[in-house]
N, C-alpha and C positions, 0 to 999 in steps of 0.2 A: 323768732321769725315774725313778721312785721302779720300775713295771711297761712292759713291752714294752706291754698294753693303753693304757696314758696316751701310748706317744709315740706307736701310732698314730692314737689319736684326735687327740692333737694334728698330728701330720702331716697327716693329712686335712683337720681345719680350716682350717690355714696353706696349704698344697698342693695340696689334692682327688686327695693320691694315696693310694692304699694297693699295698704289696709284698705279695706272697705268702710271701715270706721276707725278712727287715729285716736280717739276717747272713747276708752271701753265701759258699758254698762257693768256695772258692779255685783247684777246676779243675773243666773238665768231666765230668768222671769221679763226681767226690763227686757234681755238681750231678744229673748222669744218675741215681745213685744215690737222691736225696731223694724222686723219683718226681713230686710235684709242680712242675712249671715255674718257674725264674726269671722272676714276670713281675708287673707293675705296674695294678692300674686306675687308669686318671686322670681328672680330669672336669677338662677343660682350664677352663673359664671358670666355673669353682665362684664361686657368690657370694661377694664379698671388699667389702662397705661400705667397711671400714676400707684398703682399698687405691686410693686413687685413682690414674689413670693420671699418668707423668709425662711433659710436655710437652716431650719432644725426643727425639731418637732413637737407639737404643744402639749402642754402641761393642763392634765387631767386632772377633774377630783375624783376621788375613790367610792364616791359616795354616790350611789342613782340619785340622779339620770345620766349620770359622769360628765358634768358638764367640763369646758375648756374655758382656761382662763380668757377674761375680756374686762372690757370697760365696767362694767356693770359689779364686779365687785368688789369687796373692803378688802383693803391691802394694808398689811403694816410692817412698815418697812423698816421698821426699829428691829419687830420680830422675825421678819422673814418669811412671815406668814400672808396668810390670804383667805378669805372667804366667801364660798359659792353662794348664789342669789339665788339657787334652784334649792340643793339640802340644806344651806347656810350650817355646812361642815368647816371648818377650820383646817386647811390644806400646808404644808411646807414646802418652799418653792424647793426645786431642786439643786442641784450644786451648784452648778454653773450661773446659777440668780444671786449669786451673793454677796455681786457688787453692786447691785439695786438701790437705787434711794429717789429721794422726790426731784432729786434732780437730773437722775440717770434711768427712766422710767421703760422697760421693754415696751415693743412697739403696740405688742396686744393687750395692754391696757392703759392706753390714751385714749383718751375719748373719740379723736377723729379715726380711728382704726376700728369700728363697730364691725367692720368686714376685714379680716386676715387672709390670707394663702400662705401654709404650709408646705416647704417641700419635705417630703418625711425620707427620715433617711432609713428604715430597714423598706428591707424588700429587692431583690434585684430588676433593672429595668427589664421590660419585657419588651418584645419586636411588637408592631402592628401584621394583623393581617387584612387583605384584599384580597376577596374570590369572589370573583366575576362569573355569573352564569348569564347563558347569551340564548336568546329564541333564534334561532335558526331557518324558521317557517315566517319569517318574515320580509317588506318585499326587498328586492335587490337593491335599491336604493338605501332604503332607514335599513338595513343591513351594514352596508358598506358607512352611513355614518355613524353607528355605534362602533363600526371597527377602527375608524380614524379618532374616534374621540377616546376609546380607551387607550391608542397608542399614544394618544398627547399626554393623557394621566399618566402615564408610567414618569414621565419627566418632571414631573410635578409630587411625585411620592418618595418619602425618603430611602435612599439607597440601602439601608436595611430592612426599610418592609419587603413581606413575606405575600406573592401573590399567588395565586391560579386561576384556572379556567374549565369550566364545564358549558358545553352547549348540550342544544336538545331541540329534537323535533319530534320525529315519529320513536324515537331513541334516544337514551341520554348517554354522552361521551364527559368524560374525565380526562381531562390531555395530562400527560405527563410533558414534567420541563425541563427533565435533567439528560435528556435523548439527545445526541449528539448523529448528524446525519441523514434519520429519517424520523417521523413523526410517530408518535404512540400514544395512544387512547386507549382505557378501559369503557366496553360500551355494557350500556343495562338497559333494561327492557322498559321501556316508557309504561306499559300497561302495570306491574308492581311492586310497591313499594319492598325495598331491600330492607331490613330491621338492623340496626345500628351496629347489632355485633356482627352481623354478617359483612359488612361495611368493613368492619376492621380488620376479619379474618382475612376478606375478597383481599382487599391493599394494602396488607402487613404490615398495618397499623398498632401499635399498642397505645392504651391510655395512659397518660401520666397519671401520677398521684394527685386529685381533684383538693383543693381545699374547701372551706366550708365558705359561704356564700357572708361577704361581710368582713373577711379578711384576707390576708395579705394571696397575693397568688402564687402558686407554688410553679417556680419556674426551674424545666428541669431542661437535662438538653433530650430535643427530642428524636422521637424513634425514626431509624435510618428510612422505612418504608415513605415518611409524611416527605422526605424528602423530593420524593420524587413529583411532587402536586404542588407543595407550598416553597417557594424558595425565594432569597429576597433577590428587592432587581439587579443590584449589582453583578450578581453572577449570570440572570435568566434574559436582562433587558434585551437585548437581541436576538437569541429563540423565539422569547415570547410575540415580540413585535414581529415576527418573520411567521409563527404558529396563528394571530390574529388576519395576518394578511391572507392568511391559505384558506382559512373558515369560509367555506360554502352554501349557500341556500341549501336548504333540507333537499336530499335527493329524493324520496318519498314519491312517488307523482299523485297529483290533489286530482281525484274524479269529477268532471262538473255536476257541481252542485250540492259539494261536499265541501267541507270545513281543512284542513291541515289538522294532522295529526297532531297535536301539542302535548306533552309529559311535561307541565308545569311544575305538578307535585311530587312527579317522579325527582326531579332534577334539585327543587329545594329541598326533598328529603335527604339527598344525596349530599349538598352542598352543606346544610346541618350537622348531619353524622360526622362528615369529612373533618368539620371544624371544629366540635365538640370533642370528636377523639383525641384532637393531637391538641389545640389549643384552650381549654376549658376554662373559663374568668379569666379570660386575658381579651385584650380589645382584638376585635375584627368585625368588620364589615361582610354582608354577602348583598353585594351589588346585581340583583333583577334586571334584567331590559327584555321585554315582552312587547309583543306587538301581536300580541290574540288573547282569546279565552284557551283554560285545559280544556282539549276536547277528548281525553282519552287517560284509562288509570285512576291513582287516587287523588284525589283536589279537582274533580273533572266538575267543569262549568257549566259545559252544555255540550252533545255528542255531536259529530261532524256531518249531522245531515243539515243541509239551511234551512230547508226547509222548519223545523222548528229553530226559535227565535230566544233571544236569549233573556232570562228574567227581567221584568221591570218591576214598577213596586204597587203597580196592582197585581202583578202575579203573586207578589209576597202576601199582598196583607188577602189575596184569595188560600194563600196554602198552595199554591198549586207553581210553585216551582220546583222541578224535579228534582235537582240536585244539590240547592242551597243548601240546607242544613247539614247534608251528610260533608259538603266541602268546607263548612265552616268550622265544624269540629274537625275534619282532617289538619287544618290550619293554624286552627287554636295549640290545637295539641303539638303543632309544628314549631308555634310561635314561647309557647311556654317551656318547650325544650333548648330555644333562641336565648329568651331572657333567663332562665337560669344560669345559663354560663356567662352571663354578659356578654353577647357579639347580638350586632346589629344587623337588620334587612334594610335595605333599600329596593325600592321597589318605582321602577320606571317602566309606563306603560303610554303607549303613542300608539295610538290605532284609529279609527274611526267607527268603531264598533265599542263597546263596552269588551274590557278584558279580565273580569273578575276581582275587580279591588273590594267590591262588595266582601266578597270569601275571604280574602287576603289581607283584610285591612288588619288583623288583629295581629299579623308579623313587623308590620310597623308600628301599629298604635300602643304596641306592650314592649317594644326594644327604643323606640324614639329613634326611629329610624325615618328617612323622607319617603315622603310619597308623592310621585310627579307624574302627571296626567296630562295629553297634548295630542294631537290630531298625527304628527308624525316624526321622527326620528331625524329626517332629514330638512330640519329648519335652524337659522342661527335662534333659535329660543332655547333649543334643545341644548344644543353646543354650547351656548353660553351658560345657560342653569347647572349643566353638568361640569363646566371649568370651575363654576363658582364654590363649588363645593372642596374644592383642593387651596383656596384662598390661604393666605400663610398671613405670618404677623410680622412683625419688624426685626422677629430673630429669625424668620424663615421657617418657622415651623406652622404645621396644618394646626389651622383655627376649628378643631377638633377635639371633645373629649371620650375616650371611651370607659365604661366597666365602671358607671359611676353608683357608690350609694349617696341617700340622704337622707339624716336623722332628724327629728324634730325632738327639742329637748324645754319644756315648758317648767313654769314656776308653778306651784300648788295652786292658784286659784284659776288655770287654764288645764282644757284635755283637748287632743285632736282628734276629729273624728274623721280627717280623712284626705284625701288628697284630688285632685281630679289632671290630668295630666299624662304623660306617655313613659308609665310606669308600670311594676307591679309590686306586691307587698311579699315584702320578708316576712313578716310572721312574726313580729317582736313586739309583745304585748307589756307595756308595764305600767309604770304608776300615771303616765301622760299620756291615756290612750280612754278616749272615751268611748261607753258603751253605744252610742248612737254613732251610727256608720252614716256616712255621705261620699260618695265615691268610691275608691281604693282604702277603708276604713279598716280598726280591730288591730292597727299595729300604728309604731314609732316608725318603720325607718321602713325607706322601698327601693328596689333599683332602677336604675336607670341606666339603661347600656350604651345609649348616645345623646351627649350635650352637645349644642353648641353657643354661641353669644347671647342669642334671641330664645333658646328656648326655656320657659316660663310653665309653672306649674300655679296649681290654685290649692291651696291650704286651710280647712274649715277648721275652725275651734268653738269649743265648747265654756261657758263660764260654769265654772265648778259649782262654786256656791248659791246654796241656797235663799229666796228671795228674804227668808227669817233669819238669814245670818249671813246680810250683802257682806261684799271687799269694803273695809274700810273709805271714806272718802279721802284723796292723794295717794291710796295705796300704787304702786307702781309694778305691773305684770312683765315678765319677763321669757323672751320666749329664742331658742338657739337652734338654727338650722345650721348640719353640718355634712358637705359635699365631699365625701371622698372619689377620688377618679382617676383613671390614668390617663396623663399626659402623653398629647403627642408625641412629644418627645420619648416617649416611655415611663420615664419617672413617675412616682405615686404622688398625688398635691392633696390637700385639703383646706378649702375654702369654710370659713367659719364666719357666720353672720349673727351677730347680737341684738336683739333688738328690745326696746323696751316702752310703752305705754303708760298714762294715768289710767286710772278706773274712777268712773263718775258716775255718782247717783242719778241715774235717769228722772227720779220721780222729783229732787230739790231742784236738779240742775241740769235739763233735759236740753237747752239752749246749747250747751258746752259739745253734747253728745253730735246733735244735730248739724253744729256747725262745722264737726270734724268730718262729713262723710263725702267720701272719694265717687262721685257720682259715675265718673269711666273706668275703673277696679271695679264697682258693685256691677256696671253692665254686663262686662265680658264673666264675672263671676257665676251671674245670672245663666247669664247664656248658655256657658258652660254646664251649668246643673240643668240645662232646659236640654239640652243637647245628650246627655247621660240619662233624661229619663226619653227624651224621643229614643235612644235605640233598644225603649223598653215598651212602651207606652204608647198608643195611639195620637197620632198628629193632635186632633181637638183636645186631646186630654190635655198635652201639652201646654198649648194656646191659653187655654181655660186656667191653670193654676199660674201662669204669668200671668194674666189678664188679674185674679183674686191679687197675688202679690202688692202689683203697682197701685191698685186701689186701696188697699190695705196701708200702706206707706204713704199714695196723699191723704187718709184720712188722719192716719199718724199725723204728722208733718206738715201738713198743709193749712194756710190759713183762709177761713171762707166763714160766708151767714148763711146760717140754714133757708135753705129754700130759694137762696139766690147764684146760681149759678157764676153770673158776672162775677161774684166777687174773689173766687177761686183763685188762690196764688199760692207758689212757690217759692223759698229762698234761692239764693244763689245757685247754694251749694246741690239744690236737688233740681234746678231747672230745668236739664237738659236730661235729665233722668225717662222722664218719657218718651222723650222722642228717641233715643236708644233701644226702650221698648218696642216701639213702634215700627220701627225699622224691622229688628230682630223678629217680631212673630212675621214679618212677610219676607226674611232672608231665604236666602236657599239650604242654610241650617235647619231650617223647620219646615219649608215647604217643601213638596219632595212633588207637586207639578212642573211639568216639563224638567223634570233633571231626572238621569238616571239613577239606579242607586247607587253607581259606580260614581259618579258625579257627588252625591250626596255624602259617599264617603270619603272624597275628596276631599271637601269644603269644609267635613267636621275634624278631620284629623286636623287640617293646618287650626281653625280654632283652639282648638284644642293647647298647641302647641305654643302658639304665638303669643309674645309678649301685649301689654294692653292697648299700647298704641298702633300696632298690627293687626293687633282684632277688633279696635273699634272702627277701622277705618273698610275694613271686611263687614262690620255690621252695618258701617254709617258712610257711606264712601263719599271721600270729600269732594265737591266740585270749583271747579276752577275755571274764575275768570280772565278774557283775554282782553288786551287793548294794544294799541298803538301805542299807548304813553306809559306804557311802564311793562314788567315782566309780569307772568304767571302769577295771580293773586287767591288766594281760597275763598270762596266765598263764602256769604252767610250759610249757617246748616241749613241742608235740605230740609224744602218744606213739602209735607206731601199736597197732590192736585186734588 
């Protein structure tokens, strides 16, 4: 490539990754030194047209870290054999590889294929599920349009997903869909929580046989009871659309000067159970539409007098919010019951009041689930955001993946120490896992219960060796992320990304190192870690070791004469590096004046999530100018007044 700028654009495109540094320091010593982290974004299931999946399933080595064959290594084709870049074990292809030669090369190891998809073929395909829980205490209006919008969704979901419905107000209701005639609901008590077996016994529910978290899902047919709640549209599309249309404002009557009764956590604990019973690591969704705080029960935000006011985040950092903490552990505990099965929250919230995404944000930020926030129900923003979620591809199927893992599979002079992203960790500690945690750290591989195009994770590594015994100089690192997940369609895919680096002596060849670095990957990376210690860490504290960083790095990096300030400069490659900074300590990611914390946890989940040219444009928002003589142009970066 002619510029460091061209391969990583082109990496990205082929990949969906970008390095924060493309020429790795050769010990941990140089690396500690560069100030910036070795670490990678990735957007695992980046659109790839031009990549159709291949129909069979890939060839393993037997040897940890059990990498999958790829570009990266020694093949002989005389012998049949092959060799991993990770154990550098010596593997035999399989049978069916052995009409292989340099002229008839599988597609997973050509060099233009560093990124594969797998369709694997064990496993049965499993249904999707949708269960829609709906606020009922909301007003007549954003009532009546979350009922039109989810009747358009059913049109747009495929004839074999498996839906239902629970509302809830002062009460949570369970509709059955298999009632022919007249309508049927199981109701439960908004003030407490039902415990999961209870759940099962109530609706003659049995659990299937759960598999172990990381393989294949064990699909069985299930129990006659689930039938009555989850059934796919083909058979329910018109009950259900006829059961949506009848749904009524909460009949409750509201005292003035009092709140609606809300059973938030009644009604997600309910929706959880429900789905974990009969569908366990199998994709599903549980689609949220709220339009208040819990006022009532367990996950309660704030109680129904108005007279008090609901937390802000001077109430937090005084302690003196009454019910924060007991509802975020309610929640957490709700959300880690989510992500171990693999099914997703969405959580849609339209009010003009703060509605507890504060408490809640962790059923989306640990499933990778959306979270949408908006003044009211009844707007085409709302209508449009919520169609766009059903977006299909050019086979018609939803641009969705559920029940995903992903492994990180590194060569001996690399360990990761962590993830940062809308994950959580499996627990799978082995030879590529280093002792220093940064994020979601202490393990190889984490889940992920909802992908989709744009969603990106942030990846830290570690250089192994010692500054007494650097990576040879040209040594080349090699490092394997691998996406298992279930397809919309049902089917099991696995997406395999290869990838590989130099390692450079900082201290002969520091020029090499410098010239590789990805100045908008190290921003959002930054941010990202700045964002994971704010919702630990006091605002200033924050500020203050971004503020040490960036200084730290131009004095690394930067060329100047002591004691003259004019003379201060930058390369290319790190110009714009500050003023990214810049932006970032006064975003609404770190500032938490005039935004609520409901606001704040808005702003940090989509960071979070978003690929790097979505997040820098949320750190650095572009401005555009207008003329008569041409169309819409970007202008220069913002400069601050």
């Amino acid at each position: 490539m002619a510029t460091y700028a061209e391969f990583i654009a082109q990496n990205e495109e082929r990949d969906g990754v970008r390095f924060t540094w493309n020429a790795w320091p050769s010990s941990r010593l140089e690396a500690t030194r560069m100030v910036v982290p070795l670490a990678c974004m990735l957007t695992p299931l980046r659109e790839r047209p031009d990549l159709p999946p291949v129909q069979y399933d890939p060839v393993v080595c037997n040897r940890s870290p059990n990498c999958i064959l790829n570009p990266f290594c020694q093949v002989d084709f005389r012998g049949k054999t092959w060799t991993c870049p990770f154990s550098f074990q010596r593997s035999a292809f399989p049978p069916h590889y052995r009409g292989i030669s340099e002229q008839q090369q599988p597609a997973e190891i050509l060099p233009q294929f560093t990124t594969i998809e797998y369709t694997l073929q064990r496993g049965a395909t499993a249904p999707l599920v949708f269960l829609f829980v709906i606020d009922t205490c909301m007003d007549d209006e954003d009532l009546q349009a979350v009922k039109e919008s989810l009747q358009m969704s059913l049109s747009l979901l495929p004839p074999t997903a498996l839906v239902g419905l629970i509302t809830y107000g002062k009460v949570v209701q369970l509709h059955e869909l298999g009632c022919e005639g007249i309508a049927k609901s199981y109701v439960f008590n908004g003030k407490k929580e039902v415990p999961q077996k209870q759940i099962q016994d109530l609706l003659g529910l049995s659990r299937p046989q759960q598999s172990q978290p990381g393989q294949q899902p064990v699909t069985q047919q299930p129990a006659m009871g689930m039938n009555k709640f989850l059934q796919p549209i083909q058979m329910c599309d018109m009950s259900l659309t006829d059961l949506l249309s009848e749904v009524q404002h909460d009949p409750w009557p509201v005292p003035q000067g009092k709140r609606p009764l809300r059973s938030t956590g009644v009604a997600m604990s309910l929706a959880v159970g429900l789905v974990e019973a009969t569908y366990p690591n199998t994709g599903a969704r549980i689609m949220l539409f709220t339009g208040g705080a819990c006022t009532q029960g367990p996950g309660m935000i704030i109680d129904h007098d108005m007279k008090n006011t609901i937390r802000s985040h001077h109430d937090i950092e005084k302690d003196s919010a009454k019910y924060m903490k007991k509802a975020i552990k309610f929640y957490e505990t709700l959300a880690t019951r989510v992500a171990e099965n693999g099914h997703i929250v969405d959580v849609y919230s339209y009010a003009l009041d703060q509605t507890g995404l504060h408490e809640m944000k962790s059923l989306c930020n640990w499933t990778g689930g959306h979270m949408v926030m908006g003044d009211s129900f009844n707007t085409a923003l709302f209508k449009q955001t919520f169609q766009r979620l059903f977006t299909k591809d050019v086979r018609g199927e939803l641009k969705m993946a559920f029940e995903a893992t992903i492994e990180v599979k590194t060569s001996r002079e690399l360990k990761v120490m962590g993830v940062m992203g809308p994950c959580i960790s499996m627990k799978k500690n082995n030879g590529c896992v280093s002792d220093t945690e940064v994020g979601i750290g202490g393990t190889s591989s984490w889940r992920i219960c909802g992908l989709d195009s744009s969603t990106s994770l942030s990846f830290l590594f570690e250089v192994a060796n010692q500054h007494s015994a650097p990576v040879p100089q040209g040594s080349r690192g090699v490092i394997q992320f691998v996406t298992t997940y279930q397809h919309s369609s049902g089917q099991r895919r696995a997406r395999v990304t290869t990838l590989s680096r130099n390692f450079v002596d900082g201290s002969t060849s520091p020029q090499h190192i410098t010239a590789s670095f990805d100045q908008e990957a190290a921003a959002v990376v930054l941010a990202r870690m700045a964002v994971t210690k704010a919702e630990t860490d006091d605002g200033p504290d924050v500020l203050r070791w971004l503020d040490r960083n960036l200084i730290r790095l131009c004095q690394k990096v930067g060329e100047y004469i002591k004691d003259d300030p004019t003379s201060f400069r930058l390369s290319e490659s790190f110009s714009l590096f500050p003023q990214f900074i810049f932006h970032l300590r006064r975003s609404q990611f770190l500032q938490t004046f005039n935004n609520s914390p409901d606001e704040s946890a808005y702003y940090r989940n989509k960071l979070m999530k978003e690929d790097v040219t979505n997040a820098l444009v949320m750190i650095q928002p572009i401005l555009y100018s207008y003329s008569f003589n041409g169309p819409p142009e970007a202008s220069d970066h913002l400069i601050a007044c």
